[in-house]
Structures are given as C-alpha cells and as structure tokens.
FIGU-672012 format. One record per atom (N, C-alpha, C, O): atom name; residue in one letter; y, z, x. Coordinates in steps of 0.1 Angstrom, whole numbers, plus 5000, padded with zeros to 4 digits. Layout:
<sites>
- name;resn;y;z;x
- CA;A;Y;Z;X
...
</sites>
This chain:
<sites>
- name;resn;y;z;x
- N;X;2202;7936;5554
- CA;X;2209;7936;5542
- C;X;2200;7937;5530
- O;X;2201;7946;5521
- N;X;2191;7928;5532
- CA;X;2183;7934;5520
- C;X;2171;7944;5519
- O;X;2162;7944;5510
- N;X;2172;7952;5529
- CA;X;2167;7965;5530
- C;X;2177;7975;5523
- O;X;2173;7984;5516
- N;X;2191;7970;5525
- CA;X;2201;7981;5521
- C;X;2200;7982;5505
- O;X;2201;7991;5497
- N;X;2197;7968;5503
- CA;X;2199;7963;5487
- C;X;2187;7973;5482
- O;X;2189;7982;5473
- N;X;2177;7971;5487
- CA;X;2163;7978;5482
- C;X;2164;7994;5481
- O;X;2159;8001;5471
- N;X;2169;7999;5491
- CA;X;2173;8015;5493
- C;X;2179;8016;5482
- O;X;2172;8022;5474
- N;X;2190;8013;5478
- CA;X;2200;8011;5470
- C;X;2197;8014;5456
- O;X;2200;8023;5448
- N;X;2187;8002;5456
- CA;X;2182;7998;5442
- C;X;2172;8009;5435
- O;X;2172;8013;5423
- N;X;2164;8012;5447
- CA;X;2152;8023;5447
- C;X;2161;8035;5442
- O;X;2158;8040;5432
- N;X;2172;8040;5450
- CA;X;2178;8056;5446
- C;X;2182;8055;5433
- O;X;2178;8063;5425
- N;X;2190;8045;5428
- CA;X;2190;8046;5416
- C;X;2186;8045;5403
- O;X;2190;8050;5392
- N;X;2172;8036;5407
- CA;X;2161;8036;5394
- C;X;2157;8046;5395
- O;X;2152;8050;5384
- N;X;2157;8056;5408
- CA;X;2145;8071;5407
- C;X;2155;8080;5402
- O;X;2149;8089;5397
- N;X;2169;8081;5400
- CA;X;2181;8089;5395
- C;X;2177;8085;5381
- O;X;2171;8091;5373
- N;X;2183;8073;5380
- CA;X;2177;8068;5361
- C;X;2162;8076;5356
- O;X;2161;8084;5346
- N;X;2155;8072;5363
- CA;X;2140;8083;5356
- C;X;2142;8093;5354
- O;X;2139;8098;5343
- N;X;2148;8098;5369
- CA;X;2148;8119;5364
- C;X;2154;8120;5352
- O;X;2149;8127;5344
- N;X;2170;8110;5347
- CA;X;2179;8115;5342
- C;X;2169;8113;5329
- O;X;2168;8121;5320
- N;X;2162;8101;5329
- CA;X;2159;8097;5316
- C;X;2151;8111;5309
- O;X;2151;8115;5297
- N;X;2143;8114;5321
- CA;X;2131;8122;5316
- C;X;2139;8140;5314
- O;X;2136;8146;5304
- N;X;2147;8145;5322
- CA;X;2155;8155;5319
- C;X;2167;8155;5321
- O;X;2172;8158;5331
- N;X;2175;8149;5308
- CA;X;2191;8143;5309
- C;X;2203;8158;5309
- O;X;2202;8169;5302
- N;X;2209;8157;5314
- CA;X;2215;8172;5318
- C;X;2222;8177;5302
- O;X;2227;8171;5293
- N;X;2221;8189;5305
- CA;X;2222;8194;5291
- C;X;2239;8200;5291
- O;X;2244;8210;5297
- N;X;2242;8188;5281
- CA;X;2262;8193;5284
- C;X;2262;8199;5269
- O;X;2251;8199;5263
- N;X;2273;8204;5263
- CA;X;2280;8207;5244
- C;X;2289;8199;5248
- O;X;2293;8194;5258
- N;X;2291;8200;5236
- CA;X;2307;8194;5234
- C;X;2315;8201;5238
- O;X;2326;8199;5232
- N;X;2316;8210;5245
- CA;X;2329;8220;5251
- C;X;2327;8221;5264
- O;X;2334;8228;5271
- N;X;2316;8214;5269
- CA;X;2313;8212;5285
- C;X;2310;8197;5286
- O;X;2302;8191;5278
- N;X;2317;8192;5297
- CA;X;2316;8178;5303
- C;X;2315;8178;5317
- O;X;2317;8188;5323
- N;X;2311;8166;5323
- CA;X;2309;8165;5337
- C;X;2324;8154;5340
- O;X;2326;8145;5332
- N;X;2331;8155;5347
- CA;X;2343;8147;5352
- C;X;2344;8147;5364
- O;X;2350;8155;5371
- N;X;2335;8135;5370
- CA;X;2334;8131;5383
- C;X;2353;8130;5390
- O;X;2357;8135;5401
- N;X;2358;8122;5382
- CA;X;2374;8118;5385
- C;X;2382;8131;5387
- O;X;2391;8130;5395
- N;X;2380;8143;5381
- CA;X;2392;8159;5384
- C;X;2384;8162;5398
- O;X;2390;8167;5408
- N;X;2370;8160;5397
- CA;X;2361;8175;5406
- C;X;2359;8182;5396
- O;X;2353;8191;5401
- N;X;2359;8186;5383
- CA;X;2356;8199;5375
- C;X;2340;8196;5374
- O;X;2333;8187;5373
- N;X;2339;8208;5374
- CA;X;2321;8213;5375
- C;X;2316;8214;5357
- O;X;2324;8217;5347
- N;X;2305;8211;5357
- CA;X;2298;8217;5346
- C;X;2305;8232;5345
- O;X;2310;8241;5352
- N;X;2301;8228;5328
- CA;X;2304;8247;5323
- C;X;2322;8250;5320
- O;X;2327;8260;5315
- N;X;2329;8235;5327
- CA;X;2346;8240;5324
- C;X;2349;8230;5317
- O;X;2348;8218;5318
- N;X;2354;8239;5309
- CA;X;2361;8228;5292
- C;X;2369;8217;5304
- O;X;2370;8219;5316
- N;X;2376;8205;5296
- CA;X;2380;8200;5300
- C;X;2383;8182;5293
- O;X;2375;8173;5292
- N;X;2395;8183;5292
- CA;X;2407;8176;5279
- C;X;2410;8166;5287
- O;X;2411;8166;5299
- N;X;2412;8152;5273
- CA;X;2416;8140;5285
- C;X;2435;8141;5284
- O;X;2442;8135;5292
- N;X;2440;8148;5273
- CA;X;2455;8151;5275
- C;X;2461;8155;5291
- O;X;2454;8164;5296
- N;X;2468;8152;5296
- CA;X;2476;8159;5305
- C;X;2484;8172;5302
- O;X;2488;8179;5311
- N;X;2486;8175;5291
- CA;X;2496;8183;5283
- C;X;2485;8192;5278
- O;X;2488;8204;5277
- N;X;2472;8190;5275
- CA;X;2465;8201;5270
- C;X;2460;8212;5289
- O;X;2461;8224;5292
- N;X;2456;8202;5298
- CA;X;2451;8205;5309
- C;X;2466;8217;5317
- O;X;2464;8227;5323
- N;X;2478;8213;5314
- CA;X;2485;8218;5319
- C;X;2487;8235;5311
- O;X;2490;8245;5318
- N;X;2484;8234;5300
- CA;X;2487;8248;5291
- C;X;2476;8259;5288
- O;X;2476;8268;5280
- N;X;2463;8253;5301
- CA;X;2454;8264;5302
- C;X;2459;8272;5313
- O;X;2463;8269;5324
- N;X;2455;8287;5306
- CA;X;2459;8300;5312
- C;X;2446;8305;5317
- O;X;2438;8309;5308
- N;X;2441;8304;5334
- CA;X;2436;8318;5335
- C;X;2432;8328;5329
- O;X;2441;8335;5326
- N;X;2421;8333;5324
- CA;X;2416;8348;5315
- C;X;2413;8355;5325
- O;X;2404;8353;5333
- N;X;2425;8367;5327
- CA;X;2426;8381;5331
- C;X;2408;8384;5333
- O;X;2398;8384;5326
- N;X;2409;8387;5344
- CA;X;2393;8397;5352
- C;X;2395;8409;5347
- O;X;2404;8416;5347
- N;X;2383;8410;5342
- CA;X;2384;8428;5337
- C;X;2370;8436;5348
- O;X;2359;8432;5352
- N;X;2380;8449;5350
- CA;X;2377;8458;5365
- C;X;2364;8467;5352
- O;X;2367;8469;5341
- N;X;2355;8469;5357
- CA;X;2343;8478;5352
- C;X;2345;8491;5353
- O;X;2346;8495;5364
- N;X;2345;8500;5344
- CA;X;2351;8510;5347
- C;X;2338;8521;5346
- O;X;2328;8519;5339
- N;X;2342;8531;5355
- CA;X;2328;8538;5361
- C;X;2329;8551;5350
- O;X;2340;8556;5346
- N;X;2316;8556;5346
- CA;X;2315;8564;5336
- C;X;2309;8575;5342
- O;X;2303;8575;5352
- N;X;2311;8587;5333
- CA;X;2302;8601;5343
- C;X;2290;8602;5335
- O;X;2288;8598;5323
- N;X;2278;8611;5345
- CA;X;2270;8612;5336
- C;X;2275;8628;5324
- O;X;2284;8636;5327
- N;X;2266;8626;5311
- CA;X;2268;8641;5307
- C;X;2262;8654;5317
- O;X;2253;8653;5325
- N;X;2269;8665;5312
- CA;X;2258;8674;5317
- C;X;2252;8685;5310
- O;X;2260;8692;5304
- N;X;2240;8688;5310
- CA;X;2232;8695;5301
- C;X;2238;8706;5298
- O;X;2244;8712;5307
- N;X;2237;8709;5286
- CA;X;2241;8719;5279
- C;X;2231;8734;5280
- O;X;2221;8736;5272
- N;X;2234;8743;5290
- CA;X;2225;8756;5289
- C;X;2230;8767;5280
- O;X;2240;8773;5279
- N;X;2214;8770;5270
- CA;X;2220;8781;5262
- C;X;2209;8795;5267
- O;X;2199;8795;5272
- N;X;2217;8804;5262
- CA;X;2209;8818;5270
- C;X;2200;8825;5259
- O;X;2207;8830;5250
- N;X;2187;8826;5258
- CA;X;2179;8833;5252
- C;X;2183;8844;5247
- O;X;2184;8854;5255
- N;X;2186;8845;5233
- CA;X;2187;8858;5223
- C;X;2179;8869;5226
- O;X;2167;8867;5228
- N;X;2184;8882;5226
- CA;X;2172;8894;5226
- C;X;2163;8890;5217
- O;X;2153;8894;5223
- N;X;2159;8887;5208
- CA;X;2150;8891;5198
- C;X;2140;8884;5207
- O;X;2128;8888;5204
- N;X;2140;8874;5216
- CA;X;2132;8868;5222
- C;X;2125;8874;5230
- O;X;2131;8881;5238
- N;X;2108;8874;5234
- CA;X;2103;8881;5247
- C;X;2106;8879;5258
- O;X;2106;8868;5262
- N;X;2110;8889;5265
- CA;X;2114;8884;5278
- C;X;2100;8878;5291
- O;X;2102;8877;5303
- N;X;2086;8875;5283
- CA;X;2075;8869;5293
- C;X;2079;8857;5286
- O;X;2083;8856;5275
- N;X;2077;8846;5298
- CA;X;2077;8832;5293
- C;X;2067;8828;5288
- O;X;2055;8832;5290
- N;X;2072;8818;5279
- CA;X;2059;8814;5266
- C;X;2052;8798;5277
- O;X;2052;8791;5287
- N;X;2044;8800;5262
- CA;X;2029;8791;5274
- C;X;2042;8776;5268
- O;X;2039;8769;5278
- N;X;2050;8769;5262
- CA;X;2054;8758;5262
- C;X;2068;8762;5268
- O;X;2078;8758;5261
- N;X;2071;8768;5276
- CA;X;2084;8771;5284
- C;X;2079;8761;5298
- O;X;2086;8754;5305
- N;X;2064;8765;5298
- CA;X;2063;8754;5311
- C;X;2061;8740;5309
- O;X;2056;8737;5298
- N;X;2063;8730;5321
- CA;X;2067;8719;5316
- C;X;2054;8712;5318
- O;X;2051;8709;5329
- N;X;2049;8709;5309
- CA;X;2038;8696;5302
- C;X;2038;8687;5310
- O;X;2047;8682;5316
- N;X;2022;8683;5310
- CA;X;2019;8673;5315
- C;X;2010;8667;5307
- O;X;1999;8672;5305
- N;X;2015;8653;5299
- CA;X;2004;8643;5292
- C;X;1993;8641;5297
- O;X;1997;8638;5308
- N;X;1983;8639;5297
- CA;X;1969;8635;5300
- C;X;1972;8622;5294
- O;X;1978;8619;5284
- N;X;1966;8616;5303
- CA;X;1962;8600;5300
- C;X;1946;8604;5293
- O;X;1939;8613;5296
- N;X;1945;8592;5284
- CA;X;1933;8590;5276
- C;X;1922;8588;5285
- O;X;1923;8579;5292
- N;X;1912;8594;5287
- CA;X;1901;8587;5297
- C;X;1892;8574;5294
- O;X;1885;8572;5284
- N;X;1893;8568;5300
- CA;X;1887;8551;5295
- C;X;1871;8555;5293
- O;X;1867;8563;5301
- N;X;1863;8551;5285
- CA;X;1851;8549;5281
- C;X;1845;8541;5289
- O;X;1846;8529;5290
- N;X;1838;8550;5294
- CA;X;1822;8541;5305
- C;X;1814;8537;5295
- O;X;1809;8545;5287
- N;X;1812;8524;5296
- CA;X;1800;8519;5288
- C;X;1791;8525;5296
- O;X;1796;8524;5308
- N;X;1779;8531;5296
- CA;X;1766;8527;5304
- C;X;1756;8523;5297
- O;X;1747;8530;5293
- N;X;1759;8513;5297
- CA;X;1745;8503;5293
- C;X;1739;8500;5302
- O;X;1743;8497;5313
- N;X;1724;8499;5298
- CA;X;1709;8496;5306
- C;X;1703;8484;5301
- O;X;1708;8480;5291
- N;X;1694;8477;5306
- CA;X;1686;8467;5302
- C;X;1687;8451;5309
- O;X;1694;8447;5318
- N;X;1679;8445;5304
- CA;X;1679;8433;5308
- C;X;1685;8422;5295
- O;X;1678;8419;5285
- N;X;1694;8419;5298
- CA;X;1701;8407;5288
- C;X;1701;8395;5290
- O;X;1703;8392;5302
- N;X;1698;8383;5281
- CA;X;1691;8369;5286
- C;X;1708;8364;5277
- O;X;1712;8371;5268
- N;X;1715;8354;5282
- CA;X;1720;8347;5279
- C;X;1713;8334;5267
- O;X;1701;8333;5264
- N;X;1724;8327;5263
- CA;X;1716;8312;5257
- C;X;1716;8300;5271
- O;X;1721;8299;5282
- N;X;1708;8293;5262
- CA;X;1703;8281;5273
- C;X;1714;8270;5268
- O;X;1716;8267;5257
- N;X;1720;8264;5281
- CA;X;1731;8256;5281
- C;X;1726;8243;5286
- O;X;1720;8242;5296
- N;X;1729;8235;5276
- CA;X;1723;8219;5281
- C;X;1736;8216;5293
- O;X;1747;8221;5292
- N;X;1733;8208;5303
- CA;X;1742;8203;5309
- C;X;1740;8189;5315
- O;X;1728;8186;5311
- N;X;1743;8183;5319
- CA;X;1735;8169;5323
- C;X;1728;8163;5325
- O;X;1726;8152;5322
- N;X;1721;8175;5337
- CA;X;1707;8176;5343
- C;X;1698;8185;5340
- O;X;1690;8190;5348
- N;X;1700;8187;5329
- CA;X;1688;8201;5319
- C;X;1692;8215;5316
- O;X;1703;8218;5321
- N;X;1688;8221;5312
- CA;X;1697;8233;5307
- C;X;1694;8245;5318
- O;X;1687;8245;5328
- N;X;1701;8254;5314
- CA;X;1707;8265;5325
- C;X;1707;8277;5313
- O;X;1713;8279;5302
- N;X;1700;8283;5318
- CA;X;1698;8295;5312
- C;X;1695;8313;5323
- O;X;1686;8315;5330
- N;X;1703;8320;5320
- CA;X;1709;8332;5329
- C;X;1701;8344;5323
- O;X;1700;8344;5311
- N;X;1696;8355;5331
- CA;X;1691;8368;5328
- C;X;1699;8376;5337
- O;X;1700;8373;5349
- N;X;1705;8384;5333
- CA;X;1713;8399;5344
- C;X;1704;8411;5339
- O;X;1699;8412;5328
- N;X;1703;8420;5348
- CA;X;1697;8431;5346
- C;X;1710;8440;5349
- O;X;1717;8438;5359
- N;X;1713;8451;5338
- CA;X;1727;8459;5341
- C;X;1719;8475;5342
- O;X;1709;8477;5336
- N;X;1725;8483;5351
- CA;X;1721;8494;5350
- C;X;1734;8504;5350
- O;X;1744;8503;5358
- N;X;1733;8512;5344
- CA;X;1744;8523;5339
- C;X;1761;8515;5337
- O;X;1771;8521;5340
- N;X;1760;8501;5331
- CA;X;1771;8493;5331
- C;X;1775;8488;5346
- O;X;1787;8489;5349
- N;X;1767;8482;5354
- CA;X;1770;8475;5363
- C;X;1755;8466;5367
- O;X;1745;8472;5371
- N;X;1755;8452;5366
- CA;X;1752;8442;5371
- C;X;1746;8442;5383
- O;X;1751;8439;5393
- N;X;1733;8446;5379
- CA;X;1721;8450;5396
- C;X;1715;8439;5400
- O;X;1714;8439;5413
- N;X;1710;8426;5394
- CA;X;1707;8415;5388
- C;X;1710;8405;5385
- O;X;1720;8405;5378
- N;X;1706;8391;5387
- CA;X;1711;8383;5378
- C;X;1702;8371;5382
- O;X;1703;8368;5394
- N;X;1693;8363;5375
- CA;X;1688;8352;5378
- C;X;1686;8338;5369
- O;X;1690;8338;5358
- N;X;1680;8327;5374
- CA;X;1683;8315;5363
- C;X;1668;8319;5359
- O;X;1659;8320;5368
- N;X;1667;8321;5343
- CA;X;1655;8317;5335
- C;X;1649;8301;5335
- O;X;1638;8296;5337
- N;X;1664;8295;5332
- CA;X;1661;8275;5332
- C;X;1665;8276;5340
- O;X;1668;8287;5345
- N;X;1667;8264;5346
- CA;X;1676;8253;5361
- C;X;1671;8240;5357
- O;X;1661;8239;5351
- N;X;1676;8234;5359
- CA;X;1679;8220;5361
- C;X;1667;8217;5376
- O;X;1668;8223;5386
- N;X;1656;8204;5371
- CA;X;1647;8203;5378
- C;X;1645;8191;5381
- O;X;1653;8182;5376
- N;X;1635;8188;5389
- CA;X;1631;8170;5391
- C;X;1643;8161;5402
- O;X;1645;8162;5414
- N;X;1646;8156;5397
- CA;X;1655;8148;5411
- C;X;1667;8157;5415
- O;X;1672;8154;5426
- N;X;1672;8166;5408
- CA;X;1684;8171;5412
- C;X;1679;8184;5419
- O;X;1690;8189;5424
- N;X;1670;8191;5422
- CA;X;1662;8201;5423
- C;X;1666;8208;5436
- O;X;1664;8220;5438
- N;X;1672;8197;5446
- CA;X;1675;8204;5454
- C;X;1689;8211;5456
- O;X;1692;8218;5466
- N;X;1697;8206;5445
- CA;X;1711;8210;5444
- C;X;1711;8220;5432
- O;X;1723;8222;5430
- N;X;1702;8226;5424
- CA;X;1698;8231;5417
- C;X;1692;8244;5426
- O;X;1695;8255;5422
- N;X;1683;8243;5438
- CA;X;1681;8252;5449
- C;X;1693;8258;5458
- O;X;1695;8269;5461
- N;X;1700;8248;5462
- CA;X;1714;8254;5466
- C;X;1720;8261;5461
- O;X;1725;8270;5468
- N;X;1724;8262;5444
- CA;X;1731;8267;5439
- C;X;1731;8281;5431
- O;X;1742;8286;5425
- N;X;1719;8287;5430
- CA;X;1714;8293;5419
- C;X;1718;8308;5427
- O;X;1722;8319;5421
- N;X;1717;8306;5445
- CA;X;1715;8317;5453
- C;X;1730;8318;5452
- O;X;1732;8329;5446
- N;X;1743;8311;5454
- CA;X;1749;8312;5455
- C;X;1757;8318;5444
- O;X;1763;8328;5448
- N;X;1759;8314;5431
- CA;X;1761;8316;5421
- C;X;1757;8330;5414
- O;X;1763;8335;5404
- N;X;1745;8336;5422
- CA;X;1738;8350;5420
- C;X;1744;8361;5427
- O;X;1744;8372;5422
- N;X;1751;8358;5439
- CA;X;1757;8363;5447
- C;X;1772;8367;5441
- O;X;1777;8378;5442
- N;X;1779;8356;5434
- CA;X;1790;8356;5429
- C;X;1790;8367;5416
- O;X;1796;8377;5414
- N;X;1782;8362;5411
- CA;X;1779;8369;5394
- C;X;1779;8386;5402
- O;X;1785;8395;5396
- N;X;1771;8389;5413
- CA;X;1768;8403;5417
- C;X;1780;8406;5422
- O;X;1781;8419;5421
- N;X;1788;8402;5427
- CA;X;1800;8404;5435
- C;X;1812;8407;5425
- O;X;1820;8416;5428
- N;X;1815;8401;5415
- CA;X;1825;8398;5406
- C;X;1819;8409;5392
- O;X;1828;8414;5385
- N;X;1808;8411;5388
- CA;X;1803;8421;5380
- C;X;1813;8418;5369
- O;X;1818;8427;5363
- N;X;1815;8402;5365
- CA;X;1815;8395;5351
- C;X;1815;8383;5353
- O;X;1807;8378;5362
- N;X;1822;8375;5347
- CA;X;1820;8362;5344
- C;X;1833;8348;5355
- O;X;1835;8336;5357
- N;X;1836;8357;5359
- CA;X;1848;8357;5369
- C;X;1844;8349;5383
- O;X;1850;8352;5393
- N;X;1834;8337;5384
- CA;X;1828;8331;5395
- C;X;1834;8320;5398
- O;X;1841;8316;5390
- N;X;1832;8313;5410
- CA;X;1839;8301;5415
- C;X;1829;8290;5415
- O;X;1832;8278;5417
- N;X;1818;8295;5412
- CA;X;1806;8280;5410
- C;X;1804;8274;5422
- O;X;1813;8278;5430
- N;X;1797;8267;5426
- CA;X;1790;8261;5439
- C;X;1793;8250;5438
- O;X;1792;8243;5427
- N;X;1799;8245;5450
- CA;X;1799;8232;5459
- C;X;1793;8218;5452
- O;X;1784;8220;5460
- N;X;1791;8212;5449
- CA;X;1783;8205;5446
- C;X;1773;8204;5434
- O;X;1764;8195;5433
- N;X;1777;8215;5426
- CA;X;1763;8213;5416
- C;X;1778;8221;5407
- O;X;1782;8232;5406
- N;X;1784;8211;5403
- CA;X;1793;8217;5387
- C;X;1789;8217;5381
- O;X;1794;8226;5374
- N;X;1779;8210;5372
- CA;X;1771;8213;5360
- C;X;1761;8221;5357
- O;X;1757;8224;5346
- N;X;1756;8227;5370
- CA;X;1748;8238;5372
- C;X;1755;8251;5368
- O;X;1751;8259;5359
- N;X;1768;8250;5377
- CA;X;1778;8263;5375
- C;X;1783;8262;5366
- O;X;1784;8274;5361
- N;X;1789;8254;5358
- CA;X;1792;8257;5341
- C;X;1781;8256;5333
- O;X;1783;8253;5322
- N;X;1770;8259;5336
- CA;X;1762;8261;5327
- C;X;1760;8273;5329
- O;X;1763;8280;5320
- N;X;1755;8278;5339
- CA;X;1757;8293;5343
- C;X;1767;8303;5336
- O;X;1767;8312;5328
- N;X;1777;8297;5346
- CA;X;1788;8302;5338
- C;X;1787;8307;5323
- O;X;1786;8318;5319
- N;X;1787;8293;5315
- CA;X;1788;8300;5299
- C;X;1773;8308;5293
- O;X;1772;8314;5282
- N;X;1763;8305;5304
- CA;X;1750;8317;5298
- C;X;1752;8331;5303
- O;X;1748;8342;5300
- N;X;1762;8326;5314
- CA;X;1762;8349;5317
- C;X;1774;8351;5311
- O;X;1778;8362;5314
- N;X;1783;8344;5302
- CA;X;1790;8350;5292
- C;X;1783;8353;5283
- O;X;1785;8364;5278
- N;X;1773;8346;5278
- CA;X;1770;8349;5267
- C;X;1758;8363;5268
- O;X;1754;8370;5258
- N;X;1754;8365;5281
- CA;X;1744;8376;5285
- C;X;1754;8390;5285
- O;X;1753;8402;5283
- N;X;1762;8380;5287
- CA;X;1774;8395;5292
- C;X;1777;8403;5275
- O;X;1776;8415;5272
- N;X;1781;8393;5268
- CA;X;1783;8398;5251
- C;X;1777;8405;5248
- O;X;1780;8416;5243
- N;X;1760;8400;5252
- CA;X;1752;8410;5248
- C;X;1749;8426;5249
- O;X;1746;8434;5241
- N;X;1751;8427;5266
- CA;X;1751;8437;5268
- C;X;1771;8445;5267
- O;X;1775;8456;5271
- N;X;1779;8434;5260
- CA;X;1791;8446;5258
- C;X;1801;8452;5270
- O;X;1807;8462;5271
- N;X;1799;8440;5280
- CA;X;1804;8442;5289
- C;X;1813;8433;5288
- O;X;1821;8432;5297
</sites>
C-alpha cells in the first residue's frame, strides 16, 4: 500500500515539473476538456446551446491545374538562316575558387596553460600543411604526458590540414593550447 502511495505520489510530482517547466500552450479559443474527450486545437463552449449550433466547415476538393505551354514563334526572313552563336543553349561557368599557395614556415603565439606554455610551428607548402611541431611544451613533472601528446596531436593537425583536431587523451591543456597556437599559425599563413 504504501508502495502504491509512493508510485502515485512520484507520477504526479514528475507530471507537476514537466508541466511547470513546459506548461502546454492553449489561446483562448483552444481548451483542453478532459469531461467531452475534445482534443486540443477545438474551440469549445461551456453552453449546451452554443455546442449544439456548431456546423461542420465544408472540405474543399483541390483542384488540379494545367501546366502552360510555350508559345513557338517562327523566325522572320530578314533573319539568317545559320544559327547564331546565342541560339545555343549556355552553360554558366561556376567561378573557379582561388588556391592560395602559400609557402613557408609559420610560428603561432605561445599559449600559457597550466603546465607551461605551448607554442606550434607548421611548415605549409603550396597551401597545404607538410609540418607541424611544438616550439614550447609543457615540461618537468608533466613531461611525460607532454611526450604522449605532441606525436599525436601532429598527426591530427596533418590529417585535418586546419584547426579541426580532437586533442589527446589525457593531456587537455596541452591540446588546447595547441589548438589555439595553430590557429593562430594558421592566420598567419591565410589559411
């Protein structure tokens, strides 16, 4: 019995929260009336006399339309009878996107992080990321998670060819520091 009381008690306080926190959204021309069955969305009057003098609104059938059809007109004599160079039908060219090719070696800034700053060099050749290593790392007691991570994170940076990495396991302040020095290496070189 007083399991049932608790079930009981539980469904309704967790009903009360939802409602409290998203209370159902009625107008004043929509009600909920547990007592008819009428659903959200249907007006509905506490008169007996107003309920009785609603009419059904007539279904209207969609009515199917034709397409036009093109109007052909026939070329005047005065016209040459060789077809002209815009009689045939065009094709837009799309814009060709601009290859950066940039060269060089681009140093990011040095990012303090908790355990010492992190600072990134990429070497780019013809606009693509051949390169990439830590100038700083984070050293001394953390050094070996600082060794874990640098290979891995180099890998990423070469694979993803921007800023677009998942950072290493275990060393998150390594990898967000990384992170924001090869964005800022990346600016440099305009990629």
């Amino acid at each position: 019995m007083k399991r049932a009381i608790l079930i009981a008690g539980g469904t309704i306080g967790g009903l009360g929260a939802v409602l409290a926190i998203t209370p159902p959204q009625l107008t004043s021309t929509q009600s909920l009336n547990l007592a008819s069955g009428s659903a959200i969305g249907t007006p509905v009057s506490n008169t007996p006399a107003a309920q009785s003098t609603q009419t059904p609104t007539p279904s209207v059938k969609p009515v199917a339309t034709k397409k036009a059809k093109p109007v052909i007109t026939k070329t005047s004599a005065t016209q040459s009878a060789a077809p002209t160079q815009s009689a045939a039908p065009t094709q837009s060219a799309a814009p060709t996107p601009v290859v950066k090719k940039v060269t060089g070696v681009f140093v990011g800034p040095s990012v303090y992080v908790q355990y010492g700053n992190v600072q990134v060099e990429i070497t780019v050749t013809d606009g693509k990321i051949t390169d990439a290593r830590a100038v700083v790392a984070p050293s001394g007691r953390n050094d070996r998670y600082t060794n874990m991570a640098v290979p891995i994170l180099r890998s990423q940076t070469l694979a993803a060819q921007s800023d677009r990495i998942n950072g290493a396991s275990g060393a998150s302040y390594t990898s967000y520091g990384w992170y924001k020095s090869l964005q800022g290496a990346l600016a440099k070189a305009g990629l």
